[in-house]
N, C-alpha and C positions, 0 to 999 in steps of 0.2 A: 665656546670655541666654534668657531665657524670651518665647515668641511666646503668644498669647491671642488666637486668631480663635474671636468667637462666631458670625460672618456668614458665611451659606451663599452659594456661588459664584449668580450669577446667569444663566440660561441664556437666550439667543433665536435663533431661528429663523425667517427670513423667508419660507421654503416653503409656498406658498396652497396647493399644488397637491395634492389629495386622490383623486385618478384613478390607477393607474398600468395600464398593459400593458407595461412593463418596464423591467428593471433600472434602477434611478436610484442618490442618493448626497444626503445632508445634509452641512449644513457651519455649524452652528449656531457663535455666538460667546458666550464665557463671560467674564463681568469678576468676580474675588475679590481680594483680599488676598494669595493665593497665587500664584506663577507655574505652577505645577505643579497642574491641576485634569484629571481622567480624563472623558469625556462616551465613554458607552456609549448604544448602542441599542438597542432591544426593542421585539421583535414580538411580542404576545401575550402577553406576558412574560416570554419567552426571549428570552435574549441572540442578535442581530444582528450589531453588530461595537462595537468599541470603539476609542477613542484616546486616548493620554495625552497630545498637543501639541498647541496651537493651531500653525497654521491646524487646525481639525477636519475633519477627512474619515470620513465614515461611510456605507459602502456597502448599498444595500436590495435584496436579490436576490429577483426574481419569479418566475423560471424554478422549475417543479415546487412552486410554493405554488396553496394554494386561491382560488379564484377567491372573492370577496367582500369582507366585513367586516373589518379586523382593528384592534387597539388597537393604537398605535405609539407607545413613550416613547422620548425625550432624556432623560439624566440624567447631570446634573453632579455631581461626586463631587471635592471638597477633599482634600488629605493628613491633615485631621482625620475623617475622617468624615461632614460635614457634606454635604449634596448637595440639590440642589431638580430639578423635573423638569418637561417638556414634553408631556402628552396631548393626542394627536387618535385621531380616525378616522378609516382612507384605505381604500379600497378597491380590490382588484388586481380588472383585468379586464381578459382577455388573449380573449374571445368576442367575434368579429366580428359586426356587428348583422347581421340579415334580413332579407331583401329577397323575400314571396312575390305580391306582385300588382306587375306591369308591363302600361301599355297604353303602345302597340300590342302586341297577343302576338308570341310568336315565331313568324317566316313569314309576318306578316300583309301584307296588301297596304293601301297607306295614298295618298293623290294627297300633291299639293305642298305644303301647307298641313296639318300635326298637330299634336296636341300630343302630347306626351310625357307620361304621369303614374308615378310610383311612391306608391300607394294605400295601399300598407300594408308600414310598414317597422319596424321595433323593434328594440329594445336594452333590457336592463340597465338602465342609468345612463342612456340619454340618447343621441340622436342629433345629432350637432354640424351637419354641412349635409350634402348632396348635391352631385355635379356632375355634368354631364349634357354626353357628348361624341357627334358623329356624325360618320360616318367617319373618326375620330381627333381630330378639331377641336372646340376647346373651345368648347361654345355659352354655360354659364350655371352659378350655384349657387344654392342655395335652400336656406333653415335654417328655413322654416316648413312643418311639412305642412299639406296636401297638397302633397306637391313634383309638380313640373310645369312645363312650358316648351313653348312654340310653337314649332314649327320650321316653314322653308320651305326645302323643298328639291325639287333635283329628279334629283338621281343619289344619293340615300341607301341605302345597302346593309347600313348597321347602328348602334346605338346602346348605347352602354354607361354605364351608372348607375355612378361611384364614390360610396359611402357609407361617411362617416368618423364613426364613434363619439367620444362627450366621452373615452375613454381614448388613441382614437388610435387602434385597431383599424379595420380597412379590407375592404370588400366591395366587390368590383367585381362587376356583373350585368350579360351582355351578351345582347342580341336580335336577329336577323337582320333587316330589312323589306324590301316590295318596295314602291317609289317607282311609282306609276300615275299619270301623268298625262293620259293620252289616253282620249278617251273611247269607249265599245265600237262595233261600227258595225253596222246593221240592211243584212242581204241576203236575197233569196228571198223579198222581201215579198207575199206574195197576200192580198188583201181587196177590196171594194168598190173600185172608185175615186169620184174625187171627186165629189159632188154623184149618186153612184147612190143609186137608189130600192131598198128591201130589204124584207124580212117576215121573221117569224119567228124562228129562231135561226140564225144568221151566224156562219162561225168565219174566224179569219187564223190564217193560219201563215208564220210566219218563220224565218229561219234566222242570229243572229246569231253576229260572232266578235269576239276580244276580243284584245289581244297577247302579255295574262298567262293566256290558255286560256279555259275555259268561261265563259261568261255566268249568272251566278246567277238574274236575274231577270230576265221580262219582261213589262208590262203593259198590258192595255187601258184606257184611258179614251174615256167616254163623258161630253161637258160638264164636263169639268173632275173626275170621280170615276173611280177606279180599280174597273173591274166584271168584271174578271177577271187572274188572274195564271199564268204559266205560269214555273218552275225547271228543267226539264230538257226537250233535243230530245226527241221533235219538239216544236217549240214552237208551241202550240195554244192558241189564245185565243177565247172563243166566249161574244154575249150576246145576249139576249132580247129582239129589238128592239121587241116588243110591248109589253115594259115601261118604255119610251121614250120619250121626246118625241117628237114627228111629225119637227121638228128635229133632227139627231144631230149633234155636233161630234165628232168622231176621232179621237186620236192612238195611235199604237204607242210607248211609250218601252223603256228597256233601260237597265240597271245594271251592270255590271264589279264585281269580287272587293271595288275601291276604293273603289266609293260613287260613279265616274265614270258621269254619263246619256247616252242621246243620244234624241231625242224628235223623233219624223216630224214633217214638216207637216201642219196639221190640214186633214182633209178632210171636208166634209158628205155627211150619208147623209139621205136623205128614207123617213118609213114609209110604206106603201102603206094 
């Protein structure tokens, strides 16, 4: 009995997925004339693996391949010779994306109310989302940059960015903070008091403290402007009262690491 196949086996594959960071497997389905059809795989156009029986199983190994581009055929092969075939382009990426701008920095001091940003992150192929956890607890994701999330806390001690590549590749980034909620307190206040008459140049010296340490800033206001600033003890504030209003409105304010205030009551000074 004489057989006469002039129809090549017909191949498909319903694998979308064109990413890998590792090892996977096809399993394409082939319909011929024949029972007996071989479906081999190629990478680049080196053989991969092969099968001569449906179900097909055909394994793709990533481990110690190059990172990028590659052509990848299905080819179905009849006992006549006859065979048709399946191209694409998939690319292996086994590099976890970048993660180099985080605010808050690390160590930073932040009060109850921040946000979180990751500014600048990148990949390869594509960044799939972010998740953003504090002190273990899951707050949030975001798959559009700027990623970012508001947080309110008030015992936070650290945050860590998981960012997951469209391969699957994964970067965790974590940051230490320090939660300031209280605000710094003004002591050793000497200045005019209220309603005193003055000339000339006038200094205040204060002596603030803070729970997280030093007081970055402290400064004079005169009606509502800032006319002097003092950053380190001794803390010495000194303005021109000549250059004044007859009227002088006075506050001492003071700043913490966190952006926390505290701001005397206002007291009048009279120029002579």
């Amino acid at each position: 009995m004489v057989v006469v196949d002039n129809d090549r086996p017909v191949i498909k594959d319903s694998t979308t997925r064109l990413l890998f960071n590792a090892d996977a497997s096809f399993a394409p389905t082939v319909s011929d004339t024949s029972e007996r059809v071989r479906v081999d795989l190629l990478i680049d156009g080196e053989a991969e693996a092969s099968d001569p029986y449906a179900p097909y199983y055909l394994p793709f190994g990533v481990y110690g391949r190059r990172n990028g581009s590659h052509r990848l055929t299905l080819r179905a092969t009849d006992p006549f010779g006859q065979s048709s075939e399946i191209n694409r382009t998939v690319v292996v990426d086994t590099i976890a994306p970048a993660v180099t701008r985080l605010t808050p920095a690390h160590k930073a001091f932040v009060r109850g109310s921040f946000t979180v940003k990751a500014t600048k992150v990148s990949d390869a192929y594509g960044v799939a989302r972010v998740e953003l956890y504090v002190d273990g607890k899951y707050k949030g994701r975001d798959s559009t940059a700027p990623y970012s999330f508001k947080v309110t806390t008030k015992q936070a001690s650290w945050y860590r960015w998981d960012v997951l590549d469209k391969a699957g590749n994964y970067a965790g980034i974590e940051r230490h903070i320090f939660v300031d909620t209280q605000a710094p307190k003004i002591r050793n206040l000497k200045a005019p008091k209220n309603k005193a008459r003055v000339h000339g140049k006038v200094s205040v010296t204060l002596w603030p403290d803070d729970d997280f340490g030093v007081v970055p800033r402290a400064e004079l206001l005169v009606n509502g402007k800032v006319v002097a600033k003092a950053t380190k003890f001794p803390y010495r504030l000194s303005v021109d009262t000549g250059k004044q209003k007859k009227t002088m409105k006075v506050r001492i304010r003071v700043y913490d690491k966190a952006g926390n205030s505290a701001t005397t009551k206002t007291r009048i000074w009279y120029r002579r």
